[in-house]
C-alpha positions as CSV (number, residue, x, y, z in Angstrom):
1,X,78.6,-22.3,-38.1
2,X,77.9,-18.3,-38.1
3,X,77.6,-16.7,-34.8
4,X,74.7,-15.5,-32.8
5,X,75.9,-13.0,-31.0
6,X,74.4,-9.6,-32.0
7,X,76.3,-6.5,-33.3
8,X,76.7,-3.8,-31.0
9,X,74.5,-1.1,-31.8
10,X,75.9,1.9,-32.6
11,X,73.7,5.0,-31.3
12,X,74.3,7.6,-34.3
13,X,74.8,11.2,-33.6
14,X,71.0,11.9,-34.4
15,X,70.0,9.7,-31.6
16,X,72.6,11.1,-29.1
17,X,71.0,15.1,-30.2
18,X,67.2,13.7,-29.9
19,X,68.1,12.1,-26.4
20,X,69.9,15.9,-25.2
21,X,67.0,17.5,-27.0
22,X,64.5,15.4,-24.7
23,X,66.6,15.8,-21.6
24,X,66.6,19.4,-22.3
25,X,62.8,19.8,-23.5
26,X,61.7,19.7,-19.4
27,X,62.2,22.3,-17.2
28,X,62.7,20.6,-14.1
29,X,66.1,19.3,-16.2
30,X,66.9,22.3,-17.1
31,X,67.2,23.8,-13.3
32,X,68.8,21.0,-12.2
33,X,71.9,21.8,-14.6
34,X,71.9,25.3,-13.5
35,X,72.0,24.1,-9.8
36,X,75.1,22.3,-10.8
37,X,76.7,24.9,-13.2
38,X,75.9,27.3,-10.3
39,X,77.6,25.5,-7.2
40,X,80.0,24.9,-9.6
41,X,81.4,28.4,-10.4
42,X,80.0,29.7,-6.6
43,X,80.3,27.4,-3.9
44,X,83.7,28.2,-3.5
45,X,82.1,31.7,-2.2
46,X,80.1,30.8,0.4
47,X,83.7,30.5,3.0
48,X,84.0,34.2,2.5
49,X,83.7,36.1,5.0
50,X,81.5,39.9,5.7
51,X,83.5,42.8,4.5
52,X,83.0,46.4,3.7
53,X,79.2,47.3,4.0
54,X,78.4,44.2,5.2
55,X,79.2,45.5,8.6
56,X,77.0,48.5,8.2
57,X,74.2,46.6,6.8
58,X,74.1,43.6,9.3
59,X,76.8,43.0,11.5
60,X,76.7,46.4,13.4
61,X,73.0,47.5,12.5
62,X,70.6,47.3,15.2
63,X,67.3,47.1,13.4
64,X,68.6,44.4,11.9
65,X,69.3,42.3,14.8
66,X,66.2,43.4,16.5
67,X,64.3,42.6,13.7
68,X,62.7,46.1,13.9
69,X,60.9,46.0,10.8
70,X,59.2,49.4,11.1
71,X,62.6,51.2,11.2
72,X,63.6,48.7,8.0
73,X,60.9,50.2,6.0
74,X,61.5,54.1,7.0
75,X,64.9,55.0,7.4
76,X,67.6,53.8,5.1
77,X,70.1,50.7,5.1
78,X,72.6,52.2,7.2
79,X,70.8,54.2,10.2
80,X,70.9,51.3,12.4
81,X,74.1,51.2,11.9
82,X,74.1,54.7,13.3
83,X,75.5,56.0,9.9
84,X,74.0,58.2,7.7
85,X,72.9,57.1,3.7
86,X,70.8,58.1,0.8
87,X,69.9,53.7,0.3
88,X,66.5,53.0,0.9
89,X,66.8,48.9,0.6
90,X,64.0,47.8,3.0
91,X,63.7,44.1,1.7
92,X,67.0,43.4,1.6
93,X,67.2,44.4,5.1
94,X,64.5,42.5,6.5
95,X,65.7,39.1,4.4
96,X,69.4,39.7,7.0
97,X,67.3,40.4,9.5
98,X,65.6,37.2,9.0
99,X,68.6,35.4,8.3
100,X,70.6,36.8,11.6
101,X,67.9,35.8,14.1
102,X,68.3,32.1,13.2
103,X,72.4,32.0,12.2
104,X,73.4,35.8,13.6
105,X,76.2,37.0,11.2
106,X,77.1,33.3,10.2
107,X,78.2,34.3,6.1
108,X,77.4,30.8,4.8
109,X,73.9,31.3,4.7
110,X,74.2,35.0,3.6
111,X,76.0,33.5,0.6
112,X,74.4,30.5,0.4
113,X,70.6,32.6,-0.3
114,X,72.5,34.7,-2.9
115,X,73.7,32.0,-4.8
116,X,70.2,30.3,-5.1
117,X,68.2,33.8,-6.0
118,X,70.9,33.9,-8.9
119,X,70.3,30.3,-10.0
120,X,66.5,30.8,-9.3
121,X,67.4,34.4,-11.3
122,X,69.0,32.4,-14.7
123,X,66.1,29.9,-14.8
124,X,63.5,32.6,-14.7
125,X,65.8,34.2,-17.4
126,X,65.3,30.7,-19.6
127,X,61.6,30.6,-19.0
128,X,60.8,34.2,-20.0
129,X,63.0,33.7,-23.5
130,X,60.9,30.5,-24.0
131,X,58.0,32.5,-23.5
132,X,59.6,34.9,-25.6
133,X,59.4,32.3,-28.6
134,X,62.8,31.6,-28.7
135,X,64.4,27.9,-29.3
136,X,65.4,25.4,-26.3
137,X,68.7,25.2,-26.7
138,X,69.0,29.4,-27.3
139,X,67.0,29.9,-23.8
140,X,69.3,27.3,-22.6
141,X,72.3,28.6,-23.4
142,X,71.1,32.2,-23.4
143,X,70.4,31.6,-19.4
144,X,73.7,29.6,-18.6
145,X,76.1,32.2,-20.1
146,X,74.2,34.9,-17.3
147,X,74.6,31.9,-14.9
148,X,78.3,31.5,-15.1
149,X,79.5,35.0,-16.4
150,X,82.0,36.5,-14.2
151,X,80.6,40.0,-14.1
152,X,77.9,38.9,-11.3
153,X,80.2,37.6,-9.1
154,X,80.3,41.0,-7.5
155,X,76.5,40.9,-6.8
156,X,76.3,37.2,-5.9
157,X,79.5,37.1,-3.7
158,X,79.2,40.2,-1.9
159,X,77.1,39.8,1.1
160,X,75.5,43.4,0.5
161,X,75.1,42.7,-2.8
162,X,72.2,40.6,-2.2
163,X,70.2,43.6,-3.0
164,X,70.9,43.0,-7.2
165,X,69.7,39.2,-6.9
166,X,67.0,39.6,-4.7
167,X,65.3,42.8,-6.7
168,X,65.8,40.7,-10.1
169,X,63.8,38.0,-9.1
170,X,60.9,39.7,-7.9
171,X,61.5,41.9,-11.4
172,X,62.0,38.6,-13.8
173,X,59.0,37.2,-11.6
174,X,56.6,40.2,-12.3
175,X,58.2,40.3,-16.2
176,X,57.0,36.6,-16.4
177,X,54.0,37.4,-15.1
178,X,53.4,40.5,-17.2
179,X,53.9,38.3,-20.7
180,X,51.8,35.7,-19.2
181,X,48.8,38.2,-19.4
182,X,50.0,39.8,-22.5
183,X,49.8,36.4,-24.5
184,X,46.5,35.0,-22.5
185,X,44.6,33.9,-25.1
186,X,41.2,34.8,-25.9
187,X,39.3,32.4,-23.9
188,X,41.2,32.9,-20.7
189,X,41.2,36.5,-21.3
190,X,38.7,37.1,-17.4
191,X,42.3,35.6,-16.0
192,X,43.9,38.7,-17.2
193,X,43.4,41.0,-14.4
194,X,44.9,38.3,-12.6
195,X,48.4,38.2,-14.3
196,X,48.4,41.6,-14.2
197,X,47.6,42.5,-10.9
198,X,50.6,39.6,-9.6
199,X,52.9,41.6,-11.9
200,X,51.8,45.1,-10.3
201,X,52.4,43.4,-6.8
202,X,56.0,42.1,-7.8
203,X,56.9,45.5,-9.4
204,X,56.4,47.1,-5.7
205,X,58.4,44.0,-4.0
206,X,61.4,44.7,-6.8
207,X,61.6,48.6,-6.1
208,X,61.3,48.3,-2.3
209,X,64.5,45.9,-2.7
210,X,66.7,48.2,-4.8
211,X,65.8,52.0,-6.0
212,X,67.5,51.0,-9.7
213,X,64.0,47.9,-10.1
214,X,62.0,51.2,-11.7
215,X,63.1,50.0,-15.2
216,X,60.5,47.2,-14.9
217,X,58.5,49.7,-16.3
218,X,60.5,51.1,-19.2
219,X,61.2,47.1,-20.0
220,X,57.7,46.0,-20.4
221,X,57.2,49.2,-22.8
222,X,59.8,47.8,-24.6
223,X,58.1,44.8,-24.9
224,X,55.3,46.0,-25.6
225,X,56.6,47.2,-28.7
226,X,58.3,44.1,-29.4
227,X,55.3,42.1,-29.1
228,X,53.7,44.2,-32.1
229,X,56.4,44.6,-34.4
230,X,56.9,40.6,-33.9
231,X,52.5,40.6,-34.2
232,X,52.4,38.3,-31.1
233,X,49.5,40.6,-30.4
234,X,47.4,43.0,-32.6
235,X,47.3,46.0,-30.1
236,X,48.3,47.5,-27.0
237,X,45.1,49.3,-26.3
238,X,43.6,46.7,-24.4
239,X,46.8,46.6,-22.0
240,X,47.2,50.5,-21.4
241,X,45.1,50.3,-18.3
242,X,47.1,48.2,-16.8
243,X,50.1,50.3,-18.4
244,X,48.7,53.0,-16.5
245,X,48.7,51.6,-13.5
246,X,52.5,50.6,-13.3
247,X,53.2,54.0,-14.5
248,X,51.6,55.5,-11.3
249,X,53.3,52.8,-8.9
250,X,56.5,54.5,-10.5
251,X,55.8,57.5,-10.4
252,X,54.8,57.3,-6.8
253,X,57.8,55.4,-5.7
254,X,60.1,58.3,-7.1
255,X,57.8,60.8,-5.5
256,X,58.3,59.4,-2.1
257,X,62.2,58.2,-2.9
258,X,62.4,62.0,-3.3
259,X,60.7,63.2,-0.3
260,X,59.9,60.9,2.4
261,X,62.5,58.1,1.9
262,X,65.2,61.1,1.0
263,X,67.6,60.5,3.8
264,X,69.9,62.9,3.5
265,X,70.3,66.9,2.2
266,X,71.1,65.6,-1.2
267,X,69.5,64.1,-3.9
268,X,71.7,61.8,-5.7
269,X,73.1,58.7,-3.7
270,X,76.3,60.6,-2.7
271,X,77.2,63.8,-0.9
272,X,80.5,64.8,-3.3
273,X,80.8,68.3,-4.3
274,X,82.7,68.0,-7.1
275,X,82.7,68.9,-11.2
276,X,81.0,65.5,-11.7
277,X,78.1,65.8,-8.9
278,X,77.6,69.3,-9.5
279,X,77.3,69.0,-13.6
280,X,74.6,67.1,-15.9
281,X,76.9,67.2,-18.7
282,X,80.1,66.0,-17.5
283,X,78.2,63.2,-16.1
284,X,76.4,62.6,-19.1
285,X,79.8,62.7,-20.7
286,X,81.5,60.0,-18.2
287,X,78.7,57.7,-18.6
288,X,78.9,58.1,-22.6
289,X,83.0,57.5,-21.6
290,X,82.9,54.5,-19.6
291,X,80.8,52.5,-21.9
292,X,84.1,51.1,-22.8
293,X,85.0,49.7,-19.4
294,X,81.4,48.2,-19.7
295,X,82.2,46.4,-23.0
296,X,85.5,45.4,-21.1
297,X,83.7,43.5,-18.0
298,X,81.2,41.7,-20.4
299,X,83.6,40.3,-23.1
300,X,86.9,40.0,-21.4
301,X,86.1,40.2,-18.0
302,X,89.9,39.0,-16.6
303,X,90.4,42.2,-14.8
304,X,88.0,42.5,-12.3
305,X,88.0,44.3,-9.0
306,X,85.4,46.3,-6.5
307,X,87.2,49.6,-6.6
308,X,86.6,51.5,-10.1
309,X,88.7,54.9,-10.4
310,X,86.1,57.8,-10.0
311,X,87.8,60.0,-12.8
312,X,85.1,62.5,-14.3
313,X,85.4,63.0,-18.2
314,X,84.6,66.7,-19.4
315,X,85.8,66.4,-23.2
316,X,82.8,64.6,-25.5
317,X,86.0,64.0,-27.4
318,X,88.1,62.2,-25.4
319,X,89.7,58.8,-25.8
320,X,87.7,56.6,-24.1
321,X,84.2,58.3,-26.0
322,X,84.5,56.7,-29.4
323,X,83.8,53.5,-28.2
324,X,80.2,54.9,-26.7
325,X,79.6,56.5,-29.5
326,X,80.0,54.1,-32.0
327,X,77.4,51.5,-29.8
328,X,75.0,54.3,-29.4
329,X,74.9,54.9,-33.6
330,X,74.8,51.0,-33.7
331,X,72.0,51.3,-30.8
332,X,69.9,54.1,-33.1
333,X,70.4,51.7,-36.5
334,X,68.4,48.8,-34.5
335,X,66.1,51.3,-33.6
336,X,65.6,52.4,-37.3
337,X,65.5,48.7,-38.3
338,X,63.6,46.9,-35.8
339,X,60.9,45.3,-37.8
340,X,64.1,43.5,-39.6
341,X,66.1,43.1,-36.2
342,X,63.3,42.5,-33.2
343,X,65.0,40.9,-31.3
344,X,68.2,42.5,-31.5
345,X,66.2,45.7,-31.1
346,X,65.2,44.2,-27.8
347,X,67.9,42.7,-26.6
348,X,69.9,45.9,-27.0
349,X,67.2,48.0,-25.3
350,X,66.6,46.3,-22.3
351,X,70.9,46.7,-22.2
352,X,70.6,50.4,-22.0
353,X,67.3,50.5,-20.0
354,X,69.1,48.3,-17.4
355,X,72.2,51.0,-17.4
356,X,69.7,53.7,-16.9
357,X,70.2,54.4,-13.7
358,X,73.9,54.8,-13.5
359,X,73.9,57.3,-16.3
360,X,74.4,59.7,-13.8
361,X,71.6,62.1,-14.6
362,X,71.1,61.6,-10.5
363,X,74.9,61.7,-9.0
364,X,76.0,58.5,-7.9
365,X,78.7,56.9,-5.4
366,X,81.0,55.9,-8.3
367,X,81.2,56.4,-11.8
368,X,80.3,52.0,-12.9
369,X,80.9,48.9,-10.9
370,X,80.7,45.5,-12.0
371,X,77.2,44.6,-9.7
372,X,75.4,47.5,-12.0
373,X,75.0,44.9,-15.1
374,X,73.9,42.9,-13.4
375,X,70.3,43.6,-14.9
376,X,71.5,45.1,-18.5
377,X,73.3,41.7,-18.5
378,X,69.6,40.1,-19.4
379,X,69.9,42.3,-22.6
380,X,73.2,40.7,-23.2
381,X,71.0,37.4,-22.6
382,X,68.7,38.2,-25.2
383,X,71.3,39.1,-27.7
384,X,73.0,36.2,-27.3
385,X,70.1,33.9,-27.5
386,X,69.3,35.7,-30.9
387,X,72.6,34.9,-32.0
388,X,72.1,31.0,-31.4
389,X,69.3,31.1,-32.6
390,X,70.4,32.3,-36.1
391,X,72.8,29.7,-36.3
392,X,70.6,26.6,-35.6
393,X,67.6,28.4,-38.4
394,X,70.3,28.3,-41.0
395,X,70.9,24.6,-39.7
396,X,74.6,25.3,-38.7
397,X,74.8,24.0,-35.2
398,X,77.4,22.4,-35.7
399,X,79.8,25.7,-36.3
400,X,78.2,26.5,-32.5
401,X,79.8,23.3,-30.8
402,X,83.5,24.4,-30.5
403,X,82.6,28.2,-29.8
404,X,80.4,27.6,-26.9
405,X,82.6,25.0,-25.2
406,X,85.8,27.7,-25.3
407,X,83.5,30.6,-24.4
408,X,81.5,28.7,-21.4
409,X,84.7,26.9,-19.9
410,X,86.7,30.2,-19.7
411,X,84.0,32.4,-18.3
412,X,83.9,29.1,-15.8
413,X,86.7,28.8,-14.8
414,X,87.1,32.8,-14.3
415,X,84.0,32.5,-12.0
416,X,85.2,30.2,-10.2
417,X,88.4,32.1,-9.9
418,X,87.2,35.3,-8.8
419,X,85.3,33.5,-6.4
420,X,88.4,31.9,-4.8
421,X,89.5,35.8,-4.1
422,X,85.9,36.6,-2.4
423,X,86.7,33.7,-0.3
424,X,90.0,34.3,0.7
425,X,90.2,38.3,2.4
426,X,93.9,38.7,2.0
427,X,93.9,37.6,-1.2
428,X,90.9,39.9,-2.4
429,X,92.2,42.8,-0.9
430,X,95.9,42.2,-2.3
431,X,93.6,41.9,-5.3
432,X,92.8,45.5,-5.5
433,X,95.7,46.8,-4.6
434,X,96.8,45.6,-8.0
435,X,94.7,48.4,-9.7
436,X,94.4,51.1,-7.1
437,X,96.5,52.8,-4.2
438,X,94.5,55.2,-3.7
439,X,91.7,53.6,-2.4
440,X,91.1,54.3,1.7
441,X,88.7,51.6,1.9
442,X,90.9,48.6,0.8
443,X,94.0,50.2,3.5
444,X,91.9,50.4,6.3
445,X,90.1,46.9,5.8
446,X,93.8,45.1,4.5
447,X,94.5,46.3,8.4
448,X,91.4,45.3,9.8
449,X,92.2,41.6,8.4
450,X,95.7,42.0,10.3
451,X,94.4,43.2,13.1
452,X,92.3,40.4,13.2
453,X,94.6,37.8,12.3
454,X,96.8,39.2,15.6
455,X,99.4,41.5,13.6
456,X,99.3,44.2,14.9
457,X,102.5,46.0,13.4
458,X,101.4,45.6,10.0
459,X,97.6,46.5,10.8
460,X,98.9,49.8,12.0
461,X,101.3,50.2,8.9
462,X,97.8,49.7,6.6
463,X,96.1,52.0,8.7
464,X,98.4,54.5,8.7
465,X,98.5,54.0,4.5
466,X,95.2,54.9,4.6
467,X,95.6,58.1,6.7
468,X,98.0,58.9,4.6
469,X,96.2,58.3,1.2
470,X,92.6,60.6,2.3
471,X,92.8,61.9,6.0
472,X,89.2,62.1,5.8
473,X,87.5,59.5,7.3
474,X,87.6,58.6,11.1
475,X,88.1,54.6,10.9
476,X,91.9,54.2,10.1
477,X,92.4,56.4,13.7
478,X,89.3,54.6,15.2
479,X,91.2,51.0,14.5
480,X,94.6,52.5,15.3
481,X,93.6,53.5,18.8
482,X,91.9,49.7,19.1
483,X,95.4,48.5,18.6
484,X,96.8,51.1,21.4
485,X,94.4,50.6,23.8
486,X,94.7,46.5,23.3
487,X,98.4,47.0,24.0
488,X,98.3,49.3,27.0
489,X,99.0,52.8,25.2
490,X,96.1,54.6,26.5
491,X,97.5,58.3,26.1
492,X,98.5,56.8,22.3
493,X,94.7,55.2,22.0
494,X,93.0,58.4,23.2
495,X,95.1,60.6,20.4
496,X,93.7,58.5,18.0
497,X,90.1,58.4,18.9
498,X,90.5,62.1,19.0
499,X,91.8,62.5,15.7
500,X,88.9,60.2,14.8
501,X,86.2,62.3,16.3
502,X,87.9,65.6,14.6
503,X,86.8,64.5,11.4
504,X,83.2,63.1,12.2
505,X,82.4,64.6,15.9
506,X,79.6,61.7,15.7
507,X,81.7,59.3,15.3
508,X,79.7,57.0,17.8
509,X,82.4,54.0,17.8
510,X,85.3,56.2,19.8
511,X,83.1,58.3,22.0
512,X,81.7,54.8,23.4
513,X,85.4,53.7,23.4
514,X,86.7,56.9,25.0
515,X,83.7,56.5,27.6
516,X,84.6,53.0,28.3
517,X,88.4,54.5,29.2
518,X,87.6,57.3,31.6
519,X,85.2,55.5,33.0
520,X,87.6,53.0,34.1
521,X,90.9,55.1,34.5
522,X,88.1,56.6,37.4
523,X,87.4,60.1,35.6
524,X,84.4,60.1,36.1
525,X,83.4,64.1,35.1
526,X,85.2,63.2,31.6
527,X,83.2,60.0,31.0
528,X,79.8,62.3,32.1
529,X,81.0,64.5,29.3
530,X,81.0,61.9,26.9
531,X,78.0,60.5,27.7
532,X,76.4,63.5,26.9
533,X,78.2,63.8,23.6
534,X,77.0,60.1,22.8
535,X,73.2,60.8,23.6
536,X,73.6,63.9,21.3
537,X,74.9,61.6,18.7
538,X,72.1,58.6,19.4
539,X,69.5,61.4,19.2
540,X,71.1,63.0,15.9
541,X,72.5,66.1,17.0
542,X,75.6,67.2,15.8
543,X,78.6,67.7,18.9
544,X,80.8,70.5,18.6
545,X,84.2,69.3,17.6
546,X,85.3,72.3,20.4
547,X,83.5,70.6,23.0
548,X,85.2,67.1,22.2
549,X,88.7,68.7,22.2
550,X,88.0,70.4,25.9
551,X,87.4,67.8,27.0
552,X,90.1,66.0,25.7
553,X,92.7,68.7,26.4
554,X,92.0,69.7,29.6
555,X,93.6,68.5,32.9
């Protein structure tokens, strides 16, 4: 007698692809994996605590406490802090203002926001290449590898680094909107305007978060072009109105970035006088020269850290140039051939565009930094995308399986790594110490965590490193005089808050400490002094280092 119980039904590899493929073919889906991937590599992150400017931006900053937003949208990211800076960063401001009224300077939900604008960020990313024309699974993929890619853990993790995030998605949002009424077809064409005028809107929310969201405009040029050489549409004439229009939101925003929200004496977004500030060409020349270090962070991105040597390069020659060169020939071949290689063409232009800024035609702060790809890195996208999407036209998907499984686990599992050192102080600091020691910043913070962590001996020993390395800045004395005055030494404690205010006679932090002493050692006619010298500085007049030391010296 046969059996009746039925074979097992074997689901064949076609089925299991169709089922993925139908998975895959809704958006909602496709978020929800990037939610996962995200929290994944990042939610190891959100224990880490403020550090560096996240003081000056929120934790010391009044206007951002107060929630003052006229002063958020007319002076620049650090004057609440009483600090002086070139950043105009308005939006970002006002989104830790809104944040610290409800959790104060909590970092979980600092990190927590960041985290989801770069989620919300990578999705936008996979909507605008489907838009775009390009395959599911090559948006899919295209978007995941910018999710995941260690390079942004630098604007995602950092608390003050919210500014990248935030910026690109009001510029991916505008983007989106911008092809939206580029590809309107004809019988919606009175909706237009609409699109159009939502883009223009997004453009001004994207450059009053970060100064570097101007290349919205040179990126919609690009595509622009793109969308004729790929004969999505027949013409731009019809959109050069609206062209017009963004060009004048520009061009006004760099007006007034030059003149009213100029915050400083100089024009770049640093005050060094030095070979590099002081010359085009040897900046033009670095930039061409670090292209390498770029190429570094996107393809092997093990050695990552915040502080980047700021070594200026003055020979076109040199050994680092070759590397620049070579992608700038490859970059001018795409150019010649982009009717053959669109979207290569486009992939690599939006890549440059998104460097634009930190060419160093205007001087800069540093020479490159990891958080500065983090909108060239949507070229990379592109490029990549293209790359898939080769392989599954010539029907060889199969030769993608294996490579994307290595590539996507390491840049994972480096992610997630680097994010265990933004979590963990000590261990970021230690970190950079790895790659620098010559870096002020990472001694006098490595002391601050010490100092914190009731160490007092080896806070001081950090400090006094720093000193030591640049006796330029007033902090290192400022903290060593903290740790004085906590143990008693109040002759020791008032040396230091001297030496502080010899280098920056404003140096708000130890004239209110020095206040706070006389005024409770009971000498009262010093403390009047000070006072005076701390309404000078909270009015922003500059005090007499003279003054400061006669008062200091004398009986």
């Amino acid at each position: 007698m046969k059996s009746s119980v039925a074979p097992k039904q074997d689901i064949s590899g076609k089925e299991k692809k169709q089922a993925m493929n139908r998975f895959l073919s809704k958006s909602i889906n496709i978020l929800f994996v990037y939610l996962i991937l995200g929290f994944a590599c990042y939610a190891v992150a959100l224990k880490g605590p403020m550090l560096f400017d996240d003081e000056q931006f929120i934790q010391q900053n009044k206007y951002v406490h107060d929630l003052n937003i006229s002063k958020i949208y007319s002076s620049s990211v650090t004057e609440g802090a009483m600090l002086n800076s070139n950043f105009y960063r308005p939006n970002q401001q006002l989104l830790f203002a809104l944040i610290y009224q409800i959790w104060g300077d909590n970092p979980v939900p600092y990190h927590l926001i960041s985290i989801l604008l770069h989620i919300i960020n990578s999705f936008l990313l996979f909507l605008m290449l489907r838009q775009l024309g390009f395959l599911q699974l090559s948006a899919f993929f295209g978007a995941a590898l910018y999710l995941i890619h260690p390079v942004h853990t630098e604007a995602v993790s950092y608390i003050s680094g919210a500014a990248d995030p935030l910026g690109t998605c009001f510029l991916l949002t505008g983007i989106f909107c911008f092809v939206k009424g580029v590809l309107i077809n004809q019988k919606q064409l009175n909706s237009q305007p609409k699109w159009m005028i939502l883009a223009g809107v997004l453009f001004l929310f994207a450059l009053f978060t970060k100064e570097n969201m101007v290349v919205f405009l040179p990126i919609i040029v690009i595509l622009l072009i793109w969308f004729v050489i790929t004969k999505k549409i027949k013409s731009i004439k019809p959109l050069l109105k609206y062209m017009l229009v963004f060009t004048v939101i520009a061009g006004l925003y760099i007006l007034l970035k030059f003149t009213v929200f100029n915050f400083s004496s100089f024009k770049g977004l640093t005050g060094e006088e030095n070979i590099y500030t002081q010359k085009l060409s040897v900046r033009l020349i670095t930039f061409l020269s670090i292209l390498i270090e770029y190429g570094k962070m996107i393809f092997f991105p093990l050695d990552l850290n915040y502080e980047k040597p700021y070594t200026a390069y003055t020979d076109f020659f040199n050994e680092k140039s070759w590397f620049g060169i070579l992608l700038f020939i490859v970059m001018v071949f795409v150019i010649v051939k982009h009717k053959k290689l669109p979207n290569t063409f486009l992939g690599m232009s939006i890549f440059f565009i998104g460097l634009g800024p930190y060419t160093g035609i205007i001087p800069l702060n540093a020479m490159f930094l990891e958080h500065w790809l983090y909108i060239p890195m949507i070229g990379v996208t592109i490029l990549f995308a293209t790359l898939i999407n080769y392989v599954i036209n010539k029907k060889k998907t199969f030769y993608l399986v294996i490579p994307l499984i290595v590539v996507f686990i390491f840049l994972g599992f480096r992610t997630f790594s680097r994010n265990t050192e933004w979590a963990d102080i000590e261990k970021f600091y230690l970190n950079e110490l790895k790659y620098t020691n010559s870096s002020i910043r990472i001694y006098n913070n490595l002391g601050m965590y010490y100092a914190d962590k009731n160490k007092p001996n080896k806070a001081i020993s950090y400090y006094k490193k720093a000193v030591a390395t640049d006796d330029r800045y007033p902090q290192p004395h400022h903290n060593i005089g903290n740790i004085y005055l906590s143990q008693g030494a109040i002759n020791e404690a008032i040396n230091e808050f001297y030496l502080a205010l010899m280098i920056d006679p404003n140096f708000i932090y130890s004239l209110n400490k020095l206040y706070e002493i006389y005024k409770k050692t009971g000498r009262e006619d010093k403390a009047q002094n000070i006072l005076l010298l701390i309404e000078n500085a909270n009015q922003g007049k500059q005090n007499d280092p003279q003054s400061i030391h006669n008062i200091l010296t004398s009986p």
